[in-house]
C-alpha positions in Angstrom: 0.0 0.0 0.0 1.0 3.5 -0.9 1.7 6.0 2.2 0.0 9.2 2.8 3.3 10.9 1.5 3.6 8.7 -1.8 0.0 9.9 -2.9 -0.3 13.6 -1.5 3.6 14.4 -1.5 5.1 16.2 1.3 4.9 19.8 0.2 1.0 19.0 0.2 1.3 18.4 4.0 3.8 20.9 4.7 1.1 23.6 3.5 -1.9 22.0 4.5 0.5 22.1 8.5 1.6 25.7 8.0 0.2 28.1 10.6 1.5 31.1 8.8 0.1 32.7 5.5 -3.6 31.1 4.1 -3.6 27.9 4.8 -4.5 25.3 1.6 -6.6 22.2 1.7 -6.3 18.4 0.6 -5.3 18.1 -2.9 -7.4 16.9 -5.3 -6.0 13.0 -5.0 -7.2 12.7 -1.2 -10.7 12.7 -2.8 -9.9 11.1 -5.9 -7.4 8.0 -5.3 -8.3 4.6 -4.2 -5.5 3.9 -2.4 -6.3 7.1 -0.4 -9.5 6.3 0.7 -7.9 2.4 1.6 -5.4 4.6 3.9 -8.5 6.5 5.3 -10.3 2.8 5.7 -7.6 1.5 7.8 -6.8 4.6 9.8 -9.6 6.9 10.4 -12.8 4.5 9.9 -11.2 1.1 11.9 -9.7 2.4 14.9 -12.1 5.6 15.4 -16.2 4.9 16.5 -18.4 5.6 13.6 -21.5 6.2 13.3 -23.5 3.5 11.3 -26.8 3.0 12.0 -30.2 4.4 14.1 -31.8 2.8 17.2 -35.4 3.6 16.2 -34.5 1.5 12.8 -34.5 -1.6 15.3 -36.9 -0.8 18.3 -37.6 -4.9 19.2 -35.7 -7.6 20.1 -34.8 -9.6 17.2 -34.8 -6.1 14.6 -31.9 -5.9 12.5 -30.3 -3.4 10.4 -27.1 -3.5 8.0 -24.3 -1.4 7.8 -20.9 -1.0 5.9 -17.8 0.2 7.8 -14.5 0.5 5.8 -15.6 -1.6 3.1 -16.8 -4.4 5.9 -20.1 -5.7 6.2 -21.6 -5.7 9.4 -24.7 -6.6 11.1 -26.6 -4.7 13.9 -29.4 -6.7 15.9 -31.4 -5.2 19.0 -31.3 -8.8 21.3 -34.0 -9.8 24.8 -32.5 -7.8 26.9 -32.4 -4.0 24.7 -29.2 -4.3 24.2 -27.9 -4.0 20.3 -24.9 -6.3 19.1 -23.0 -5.8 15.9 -21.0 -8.4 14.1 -19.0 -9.0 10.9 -22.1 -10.3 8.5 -20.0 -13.3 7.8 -20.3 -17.2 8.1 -17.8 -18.4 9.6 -17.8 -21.5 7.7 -17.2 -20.0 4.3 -17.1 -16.6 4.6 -20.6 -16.3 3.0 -22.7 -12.6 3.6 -24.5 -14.0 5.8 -27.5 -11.8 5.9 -29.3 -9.4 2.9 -31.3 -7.0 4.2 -32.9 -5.7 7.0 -35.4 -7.4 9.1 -37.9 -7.8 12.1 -38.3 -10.1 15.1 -35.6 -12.5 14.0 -34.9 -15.5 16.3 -31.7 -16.7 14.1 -29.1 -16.1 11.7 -29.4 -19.1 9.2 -26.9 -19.0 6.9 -28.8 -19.8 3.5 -25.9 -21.8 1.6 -25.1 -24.5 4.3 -27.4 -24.0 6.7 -25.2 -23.1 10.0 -27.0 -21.4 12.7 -26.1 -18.8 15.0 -28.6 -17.3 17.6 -28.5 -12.9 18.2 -25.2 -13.2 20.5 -23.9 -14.4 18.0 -23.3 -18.2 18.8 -23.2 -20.8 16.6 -25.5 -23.3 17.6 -26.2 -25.6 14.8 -23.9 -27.2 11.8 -26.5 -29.5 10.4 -24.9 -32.3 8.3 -20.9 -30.7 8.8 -19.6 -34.3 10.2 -21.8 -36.6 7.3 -25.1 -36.8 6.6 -27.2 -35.8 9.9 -24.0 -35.5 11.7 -23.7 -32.6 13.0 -20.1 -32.7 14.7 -17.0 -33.8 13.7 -13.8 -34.2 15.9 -11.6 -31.1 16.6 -14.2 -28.9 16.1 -15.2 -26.8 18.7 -18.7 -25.1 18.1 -18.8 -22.7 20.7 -15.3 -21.0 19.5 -16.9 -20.4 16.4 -20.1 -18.1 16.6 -20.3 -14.7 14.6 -17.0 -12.3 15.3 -18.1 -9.3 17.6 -17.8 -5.6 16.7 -17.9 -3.3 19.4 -21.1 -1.6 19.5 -22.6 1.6 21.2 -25.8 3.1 21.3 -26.0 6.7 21.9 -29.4 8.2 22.4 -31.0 7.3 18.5 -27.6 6.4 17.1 -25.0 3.3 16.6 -21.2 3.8 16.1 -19.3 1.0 16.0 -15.6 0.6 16.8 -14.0 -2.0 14.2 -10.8 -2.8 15.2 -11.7 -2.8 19.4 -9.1 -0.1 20.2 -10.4 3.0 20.3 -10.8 4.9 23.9 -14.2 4.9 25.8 -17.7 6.2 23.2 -18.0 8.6 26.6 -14.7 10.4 25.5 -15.3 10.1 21.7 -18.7 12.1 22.3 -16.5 14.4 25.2 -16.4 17.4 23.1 -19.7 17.1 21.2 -21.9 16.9 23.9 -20.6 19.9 25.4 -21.8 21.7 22.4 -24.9 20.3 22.4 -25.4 20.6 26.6 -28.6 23.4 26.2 -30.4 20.2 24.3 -32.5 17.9 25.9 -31.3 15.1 23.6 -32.8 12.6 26.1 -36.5 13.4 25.4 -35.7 13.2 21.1 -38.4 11.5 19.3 -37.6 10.3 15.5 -40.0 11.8 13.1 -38.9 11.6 9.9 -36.5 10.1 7.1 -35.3 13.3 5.0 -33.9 10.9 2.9 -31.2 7.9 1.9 -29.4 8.6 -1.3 -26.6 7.9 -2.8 -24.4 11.5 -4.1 -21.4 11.4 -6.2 -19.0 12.8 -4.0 -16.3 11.9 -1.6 -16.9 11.6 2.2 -14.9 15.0 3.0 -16.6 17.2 0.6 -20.3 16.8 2.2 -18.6 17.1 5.5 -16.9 20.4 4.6 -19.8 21.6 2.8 -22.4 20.8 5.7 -20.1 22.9 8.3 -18.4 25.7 7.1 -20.7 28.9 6.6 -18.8 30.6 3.8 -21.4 29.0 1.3 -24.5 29.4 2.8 -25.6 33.3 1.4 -24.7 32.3 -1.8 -25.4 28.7 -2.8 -28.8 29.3 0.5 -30.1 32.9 -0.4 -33.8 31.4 -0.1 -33.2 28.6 2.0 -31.2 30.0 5.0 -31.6 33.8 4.4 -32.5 34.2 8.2 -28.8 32.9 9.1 -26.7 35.8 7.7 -23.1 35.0 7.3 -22.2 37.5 9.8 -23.0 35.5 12.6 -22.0 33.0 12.3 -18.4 31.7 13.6 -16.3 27.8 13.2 -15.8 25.4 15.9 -12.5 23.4 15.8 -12.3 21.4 19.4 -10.9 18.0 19.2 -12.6 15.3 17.5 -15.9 18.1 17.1 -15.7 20.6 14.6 -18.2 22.4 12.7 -19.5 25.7 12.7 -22.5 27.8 15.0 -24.6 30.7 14.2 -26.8 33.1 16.7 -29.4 34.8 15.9 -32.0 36.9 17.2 -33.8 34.3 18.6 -31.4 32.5 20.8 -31.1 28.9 21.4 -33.7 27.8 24.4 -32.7 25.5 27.0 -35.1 22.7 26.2 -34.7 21.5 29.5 -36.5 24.0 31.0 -37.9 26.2 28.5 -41.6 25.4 27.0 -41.5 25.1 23.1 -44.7 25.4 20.9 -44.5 24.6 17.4 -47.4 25.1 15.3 -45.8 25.8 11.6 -42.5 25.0 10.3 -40.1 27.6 8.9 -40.1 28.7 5.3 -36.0 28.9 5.3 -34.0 28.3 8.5 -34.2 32.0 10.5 -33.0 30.0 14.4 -29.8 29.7 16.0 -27.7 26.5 15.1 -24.7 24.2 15.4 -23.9 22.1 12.7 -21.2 19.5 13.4 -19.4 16.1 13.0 -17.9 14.2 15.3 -14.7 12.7 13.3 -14.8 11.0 11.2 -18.8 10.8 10.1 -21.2 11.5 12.8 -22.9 14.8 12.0 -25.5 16.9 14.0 -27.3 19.9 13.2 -29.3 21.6 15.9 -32.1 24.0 15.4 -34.5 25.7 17.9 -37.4 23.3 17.2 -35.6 20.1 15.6 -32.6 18.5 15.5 -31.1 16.8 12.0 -28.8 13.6 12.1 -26.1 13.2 9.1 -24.8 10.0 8.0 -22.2 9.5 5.5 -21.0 6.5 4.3 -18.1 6.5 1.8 -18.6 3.7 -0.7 -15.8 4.7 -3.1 -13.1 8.1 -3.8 -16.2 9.7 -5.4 -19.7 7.8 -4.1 -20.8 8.4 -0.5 -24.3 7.0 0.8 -25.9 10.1 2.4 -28.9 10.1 5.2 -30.3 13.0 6.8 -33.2 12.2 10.1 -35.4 14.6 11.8 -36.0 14.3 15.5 -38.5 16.6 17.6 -37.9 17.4 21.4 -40.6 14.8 23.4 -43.2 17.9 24.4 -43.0 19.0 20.9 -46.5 17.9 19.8 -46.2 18.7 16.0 -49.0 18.1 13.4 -47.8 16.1 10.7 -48.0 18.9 8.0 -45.4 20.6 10.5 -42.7 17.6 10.0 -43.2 17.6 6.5 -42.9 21.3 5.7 -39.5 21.0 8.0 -38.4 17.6 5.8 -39.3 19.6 2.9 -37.3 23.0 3.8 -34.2 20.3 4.8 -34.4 18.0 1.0 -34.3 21.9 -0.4 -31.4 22.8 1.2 -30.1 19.0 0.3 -30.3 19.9 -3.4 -28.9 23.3 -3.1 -25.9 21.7 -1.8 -25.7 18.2 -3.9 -25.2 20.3 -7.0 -21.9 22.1 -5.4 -20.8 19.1 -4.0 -20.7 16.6 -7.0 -19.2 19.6 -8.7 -17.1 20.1 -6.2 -15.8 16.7 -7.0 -15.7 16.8 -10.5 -13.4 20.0 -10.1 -10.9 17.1 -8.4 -10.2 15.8 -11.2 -8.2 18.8 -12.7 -4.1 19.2 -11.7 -5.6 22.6 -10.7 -6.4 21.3 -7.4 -3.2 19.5 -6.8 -2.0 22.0 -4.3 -5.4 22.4 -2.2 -6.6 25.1 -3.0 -7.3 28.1 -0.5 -9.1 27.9 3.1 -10.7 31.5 4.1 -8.6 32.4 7.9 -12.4 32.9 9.1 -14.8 31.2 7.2 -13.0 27.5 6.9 -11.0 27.0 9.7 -13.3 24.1 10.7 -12.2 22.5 7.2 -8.7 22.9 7.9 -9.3 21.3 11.0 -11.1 18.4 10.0 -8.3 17.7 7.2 -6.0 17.8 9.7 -7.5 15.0 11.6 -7.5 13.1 8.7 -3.9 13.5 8.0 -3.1 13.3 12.0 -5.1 9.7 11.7 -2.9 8.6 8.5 0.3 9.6 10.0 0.1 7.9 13.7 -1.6 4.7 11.8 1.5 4.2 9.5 3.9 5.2 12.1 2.1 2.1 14.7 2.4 0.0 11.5 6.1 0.4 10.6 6.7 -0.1 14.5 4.8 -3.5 14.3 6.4 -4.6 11.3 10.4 -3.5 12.7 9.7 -5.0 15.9 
């Protein structure tokens, strides 16, 4: 595999590191290259907790979901006892997918080429015909060392992240920073009331991460959509693994804790105080006065990312339906707004033009710079762990 320095080159890094001067951003190949994104698989997605999937998608015991981290395929199911496992969705007798698609109130994992059986914790508990015909045994085989490998699984108010390689540090310290961001919200009482919707957009991972939190675009690609957010106001957020951007307003963000919030119509373009942020690498939050927006992104190649927006409500929010809808609505048309720049944002990689990064505004994008230097910061100690392995 090629290293970070073999596909960006080191005077990339050096200016995308300097602290004096405008700063530039990734060049074009970080968003372009296969063997980037494989880099980006193996050091930011497997060792980090990312987000993957939505408790409300699997409310009973025996609901399951899929989800793809890295490339891997994985498999979320919500067991007895509330709890919701995640493991590789992979026989362990011939390394078949083991399941399709999504389901509800399953009581097994039957694997549909041999018929091996594993219960939701994961244990294999049948091998029909393995040692002959109705034999299900054989010698030196020990069944209960062989169930379904576990991921390490957390469930944070609505949302799953998943830690694939086991070694990242508690999901309390991951979420550290974001929830102090977010501490004004009563995220407890959130009720799920709508899919915005689950596309696919032809773009890289970064780019819809970049666009969705730097404010620099917003009164030019947003002049109807977000013309009660004027640029002015709002500001970036870089801390730790949160970064993102805020905005105030005249009307302030309400403690909805203790303040009462009626809703009776939903805005016509987005006029409230806001955060919009990710927690690195893909678990993305926007929070409104009346609603809060969940972002999923999913990078499926250099240039595809699988993109999902949610709406959740605060719990004494009692919102007509024609409420949720008008806010779905008013979030798919700032969705569109942005897919166009984005894809094109993309397509621009593909020019030498962007080989040197580009330009990041001192004010407007320091949230970008900081998320690309997470990225790089990810690369760098992963290769550095993996040249110590290998010399030791």
């Amino acid at each position: 595999m090629n290293s970070i320095e073999a596909i960006l080159g080191s005077e990339s890094i050096g200016r995308l590191r300097r602290t004096d001067g405008i700063a530039s951003a990734l060049p074009g190949a970080a968003y372009t290259s296969d063997e980037f994104l494989k880099l980006e698989f193996e050091h930011v997605f497997k060792p980090s907790w990312t987000f993957v999937g939505f408790g409300h998608d699997i409310p009973f015991a025996g609901d399951t979901t899929l989800a793809t981290v890295a490339g891997v395929p994985l498999i979320l199911v919500r067991t007895a006892n509330g709890q919701v496992n995640a493991f590789h969705n992979v026989c362990r007798h011939r390394g078949l997918k083991l399941v399709s698609e999504p389901s509800r109130g399953k009581q097994h994992f039957v694997c549909p080429n041999h018929g091996w059986t594993y219960d939701l914790d994961g244990c294999l508990i049948n091998t029909p015909h393995f040692g002959g015909h109705r034999q299900s045994s054989i010698e030196g085989f020990n069944i209960h060392e062989s169930g379904l490998k576990q991921v390490r699984c957390a469930e944070w108010h609505h949302w799953l992240l998943v830690n694939l390689d086991g070694k990242a540090s508690s999901i309390e310290s991951h979420l550290a920073s974001l929830k102090r961001h977010l501490e004004h919200y009563d995220l407890d009482s959130l009720v799920h009331v709508k899919r915005i919707f689950s596309d696919e957009i032809e773009a890289n991972w970064k780019l819809i991460i970049e666009n969705y939190m730097e404010p620099y675009h917003v009164p030019f690609v947003h002049k109807a959509t977000t013309q009660g957010q004027p640029l002015q106001n709002h500001a970036c957020i870089t801390d730790g693994n949160c970064v993102g951007s805020y905005v105030r307003v005249d009307n302030p963000i309400p403690d909805s804790k203790t303040d009462e919030i009626s809703v009776t119509e939903a805005p016509n373009s987005l006029d409230t105080s806001a955060h919009y942020l990710d927690v690195f690498p893909n678990f993305g939050i926007s929070t409104f006065r009346d609603a809060l927006i969940s972002v999923l992104m999913v990078p499926l190649s250099p240039g595809r990312t699988h993109w999902q927006l949610d709406l959740y409500f605060y719990g004494h929010i009692a919102a007509e339906a024609k409420v949720v809808n008008n806010w779905a609505d008013l979030m798919h048309r700032v969705f569109l707004e942005d897919k166009d720049m984005i894809e094109r944002l993309q397509l621009g990689r593909a020019s030498p033009v962007t080989d040197d990064g580009g330009f990041l505004s001192p004010v407007w994008e320091t949230c970008i710079r900081h998320l690309h230097l997470l990225v790089i910061d990810a690369i760098e100690k992963g290769e550095r762990q993996q040249a110590r392995t290998m010399g030791a």
